[in-house]
Structure formats: C-alpha cells, structure tokens
N, C-alpha and C positions, 0 to 999 in steps of 0.2 A: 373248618378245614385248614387251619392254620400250619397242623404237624405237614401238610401237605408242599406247602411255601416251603418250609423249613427244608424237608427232604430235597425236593427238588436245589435246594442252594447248594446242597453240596455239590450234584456233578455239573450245575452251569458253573460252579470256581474252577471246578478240577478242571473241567474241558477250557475254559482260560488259563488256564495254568500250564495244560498243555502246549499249550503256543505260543504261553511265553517261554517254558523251556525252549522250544523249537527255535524262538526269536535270538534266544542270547547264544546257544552253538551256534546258529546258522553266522551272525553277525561277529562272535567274539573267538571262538574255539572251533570253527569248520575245518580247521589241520592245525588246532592245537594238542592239548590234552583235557577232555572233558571234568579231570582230574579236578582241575584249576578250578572250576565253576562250585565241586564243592567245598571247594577250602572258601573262597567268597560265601558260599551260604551256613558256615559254619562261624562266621563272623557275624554273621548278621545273627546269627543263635547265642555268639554270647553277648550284644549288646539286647538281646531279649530277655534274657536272664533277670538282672537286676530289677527290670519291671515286674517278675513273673515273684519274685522274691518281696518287693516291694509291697504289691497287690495281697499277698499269700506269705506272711513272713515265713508258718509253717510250712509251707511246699520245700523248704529247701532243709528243712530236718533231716537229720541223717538216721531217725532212727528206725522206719521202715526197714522190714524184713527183705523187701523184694527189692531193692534201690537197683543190687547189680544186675537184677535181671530186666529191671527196668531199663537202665542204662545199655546193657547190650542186645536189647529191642530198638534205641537209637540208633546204634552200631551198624544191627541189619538194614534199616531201613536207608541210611546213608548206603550201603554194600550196594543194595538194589536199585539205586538212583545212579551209581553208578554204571551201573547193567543198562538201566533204562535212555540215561544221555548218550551210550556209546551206541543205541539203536537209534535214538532219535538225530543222531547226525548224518546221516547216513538215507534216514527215510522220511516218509512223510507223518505228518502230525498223526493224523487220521488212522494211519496203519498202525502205529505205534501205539496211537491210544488205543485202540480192540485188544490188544493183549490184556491191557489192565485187570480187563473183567476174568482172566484167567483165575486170580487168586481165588474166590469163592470156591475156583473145582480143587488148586492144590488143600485149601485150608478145609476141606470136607474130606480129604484125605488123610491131612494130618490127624484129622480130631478123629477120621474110623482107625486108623491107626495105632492112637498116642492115649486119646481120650475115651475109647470103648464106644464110639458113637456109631451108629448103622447108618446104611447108605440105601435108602428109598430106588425103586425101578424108575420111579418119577427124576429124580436126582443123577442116577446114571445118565437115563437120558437128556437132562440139561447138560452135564460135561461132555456128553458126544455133541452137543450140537456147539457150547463152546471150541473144544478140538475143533470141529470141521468149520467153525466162522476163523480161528487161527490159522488152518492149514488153508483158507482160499486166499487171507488176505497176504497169505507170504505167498505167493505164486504169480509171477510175474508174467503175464498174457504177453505173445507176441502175435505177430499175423504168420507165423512158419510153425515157431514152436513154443513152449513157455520152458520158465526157470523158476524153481526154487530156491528161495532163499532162507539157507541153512541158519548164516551167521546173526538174522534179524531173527528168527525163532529161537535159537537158544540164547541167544542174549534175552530176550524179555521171558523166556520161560525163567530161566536164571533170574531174570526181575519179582516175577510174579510169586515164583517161589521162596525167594527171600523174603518177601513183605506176609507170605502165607508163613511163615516161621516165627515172623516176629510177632503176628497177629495170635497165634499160640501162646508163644510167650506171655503175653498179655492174658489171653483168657486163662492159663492156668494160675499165673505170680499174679499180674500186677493189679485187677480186676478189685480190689482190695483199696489199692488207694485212690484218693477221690483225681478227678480230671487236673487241676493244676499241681501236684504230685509229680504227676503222671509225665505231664508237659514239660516241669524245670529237669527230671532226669532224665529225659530224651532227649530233650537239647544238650544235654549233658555228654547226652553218649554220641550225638552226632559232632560236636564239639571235638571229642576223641576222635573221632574217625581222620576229620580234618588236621586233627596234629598227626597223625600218623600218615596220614599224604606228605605233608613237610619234612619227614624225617627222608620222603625220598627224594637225593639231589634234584634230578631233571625235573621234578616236578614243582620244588619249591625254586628253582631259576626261573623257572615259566611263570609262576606265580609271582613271581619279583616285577618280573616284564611288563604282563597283563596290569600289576597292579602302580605301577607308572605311567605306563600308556592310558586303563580306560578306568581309571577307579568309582569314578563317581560315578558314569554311565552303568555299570556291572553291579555296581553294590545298593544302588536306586532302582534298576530295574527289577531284581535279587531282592528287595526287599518287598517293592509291591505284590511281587509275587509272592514270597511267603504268605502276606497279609491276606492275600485271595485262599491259597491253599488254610490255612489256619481258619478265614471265615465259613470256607467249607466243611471243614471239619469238624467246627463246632454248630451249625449249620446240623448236619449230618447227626450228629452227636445228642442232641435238643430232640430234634426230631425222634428220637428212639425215648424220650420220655414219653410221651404222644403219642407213638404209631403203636403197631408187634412188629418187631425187626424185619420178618421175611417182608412184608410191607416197605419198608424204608429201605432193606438190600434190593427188591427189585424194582424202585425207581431209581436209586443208585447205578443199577445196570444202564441207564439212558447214557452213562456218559461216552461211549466208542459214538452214537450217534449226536449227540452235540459239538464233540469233538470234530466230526465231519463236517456238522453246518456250520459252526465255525469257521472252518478251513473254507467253505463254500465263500462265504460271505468275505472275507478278508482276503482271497483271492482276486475279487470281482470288485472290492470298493475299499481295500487298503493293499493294494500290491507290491508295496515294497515291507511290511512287514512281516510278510509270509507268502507262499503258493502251493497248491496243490494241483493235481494235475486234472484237470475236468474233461476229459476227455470222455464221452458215454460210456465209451467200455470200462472206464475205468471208475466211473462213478457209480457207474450198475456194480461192477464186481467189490465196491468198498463197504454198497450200501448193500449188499445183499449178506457179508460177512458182518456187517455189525448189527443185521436183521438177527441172524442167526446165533451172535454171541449174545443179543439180548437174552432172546428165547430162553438160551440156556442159561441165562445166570439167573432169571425168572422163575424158572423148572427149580433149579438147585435151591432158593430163597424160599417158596412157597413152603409153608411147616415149619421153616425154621422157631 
C-alpha cells in the first residue's frame, strides 16, 4: 500500500503549505502588496535552477518543441497564486483552501470543451456538490442576517481557473517531456512573471523595503515552503505510477479537510502562528463545505 503513503503526501504538504502561505501575508504583507511575496518566491526559483540543471544537465536544453508553452504554464500558475494570496489575506486558511478543489470541475470543463472529452451525470453531479461546498463556505452567518462574499469567490475562482488552464496546457504540450524538463521551465516561467512584477514602480519600492527590513525571515520561510510544496508534488506525482489517477485525484481531494484540522490544531496549540475561528457554527458550516467539496471532487475523479 505504499502508492497510498505516497498519495496522501501530497495534500498533508499542500495543507502545510497553506498556512504557511497564510503565515507570511498575515506577518509580512497584511497591508502590503501580496505582489511582493511573489517576487521573493521567484528568487528562490532561480536559485533552484542551477541544482535542477546540475542534477539534469538535459533539462535545460532548449530543444523541446513545447519549452514556451511549458514556460507559460509557469506564468499562469504564478497569475493564480496571485489570485490565491489576495483571498488568503483577507480570510481564513481553511476557507481559502476548499476552493482549491475547484480545479478538477474547471479542468473537466476545459477538456469537454477543448479536448472532445464527455461529462458523465456522475461528474455533473460532483461539480454541483463542489459549487454548493464553494457557495456555503463564502456565506458569512450572522445571528440577524448573513453576507456574501463576492470578492473572496471570484478571487479564487480566478485561482482555480487559472491553474485549470495551465493544467491543459500541460496535458495537451507538455505531457511529452519528462518531469525535470517540465520543472527547470516552469521555474523559468514563474521567474518571468516575477520580473514583470519589477517592471512595476510601487511594486518593486515595496520590494526594496521588505527586502531590507525582513530578508532572511521571508526568503527562509519562502523557501521551506516551496520544499514542502515541491515534496508534495512529487509525492503526488509517484503516487500515479502506483495508483489509476481517479484513485490518487480523490485522496488528493482530502486536502480542504486537512487544511481545516490544521487550522484546528495550530489554533489551539501554536496561537501565535495562525487562528481560525472555532466558534461551532462556524466550525459546523467549514466542515460541512469541505464535506461536500470532497464528495464532489470524488464524484468528478472516480473513471477518470
């Protein structure tokens, strides 16, 4: 049962990884520019390079057919993280991360779309049940009346749906070249993104600032976190030699709910690195939305 170990690494990283995003806005950018975080983690991508090159002299060949498309799968995936940090400053871990599981419904839309793929009644109904785990966990309970929150759903739909784009891009271009390929021109393209943040004033003075004030706090924290996301992914990645996909996409789904107990736990026995609000109504209505966006990334997975 090993492929099983394997699977599951990816969303306990992810769901770490989520708090530590959470950790470095809340602490460093909570009224800055989320901007700034990626230019830091676009650094830490070119000092991965030369390892990634090193390891792989041929990963860095330029003679791949798909390099730019590979490269502007970087691009999105930096675009969506920025979608993603400007939700997560704003809300809690746990809400933030139930969106994630959206991609599965955009990227089963792209491919009926793009790629001539059919959409199963089984599969409709996992993306209804995603929708309705996304529309409760944006709904803010009060004891008179409740609120919607607009700007937290299209921000991480705007997330979800970029990394569903970029994931296309891959299955149609890049699927071709092996995994460290794959890895030095994504880093590559998120590298770009980050100089393109630079080019804009306000953003490269703020990055001046930050990078005075907290450098080595920001770019140490920024770094173990990549290292957790990356062991997930390869984690995750392993695991599909081992598993059939639908199998390893719907333990993949666990992660809105680890993400939670995370926040539970770090709440209750690391309180100054994070908080959530544990309130029962509020814990009922997080845990009943990431019940529900399991379900549905389960439903959508199963055949894959």
């Amino acid at each position: 049962m090993s492929w099983l170990l394997f699977s599951f690494s990816g969303p306990v990283m992810w769901a770490l990884s989520t708090h530590i995003d959470k950790y470095l806005v809340e602490r460093y950018f909570k009224h800055g520019r989320v901007a700034v975080l990626l230019i830091f983690t676009a650094l830490i991508d070119i000092a991965v390079l030369p390892f990634i090159g090193y390891y792989r002299p041929d990963a860095a060949a330029p003679g791949h057919e798909h390099i730019p498309l590979i490269i502007l799968a970087g691009v999105l995936y930096m675009g969506a993280m920025h979608f993603y940090l400007g939700a997560l400053r704003n809300e809690e871990a746990s809400v933030v991360g139930a969106y994630f599981q959206a991609t599965p419904l955009f990227g089963g839309l792209l491919a009926y779309l793009f790629l001539g793929e059919t959409l199963t009644t089984r599969q409709l109904g996992g993306g209804a049940l995603i929708v309705a785990g996304a529309a409760l966990v944006s709904f803010q309970f009060r004891k008179r009346h409740g609120r919607f929150k607009p700007q937290l759903l299209l921000l991480m739909l705007a997330c979800t749906f970029t990394i569903a784009v970029s994931s296309v891009i891959f299955n149609i271009f890049a699927i071709k070249a092996d995994f460290w390929t794959t890895a030095f021109w994504t880093y590559t393209g998120e590298i770009l993104y980050g100089i393109g943040l630079l080019t804009i004033g306000s953003v490269r003075r703020e990055f001046a600032a930050s990078l005075r004030a907290n450098t080595g706090a920001i770019l140490s924290v920024n770094a173990i976190n990549e290292l957790i996301n990356f062991g997930g992914t390869l984690g995750a990645r392993y695991a599909l030699l081992l598993a059939p996909l639908g199998m390893v996409q719907a333990i993949g789904s666990t992660t809105p709910l680890l993400v939670f107990l995370f926040g539970v736990l770090i709440t209750l026995f690391l309180p100054k690195l994070g908080r959530e609000n544990l309130a029962p109504a509020n814990l009922l209505q997080k845990g009943v939305a990431s019940l529900l966006v399991v379900g549905g990334v389960i439903l959508v997975s199963i055949g894959v």
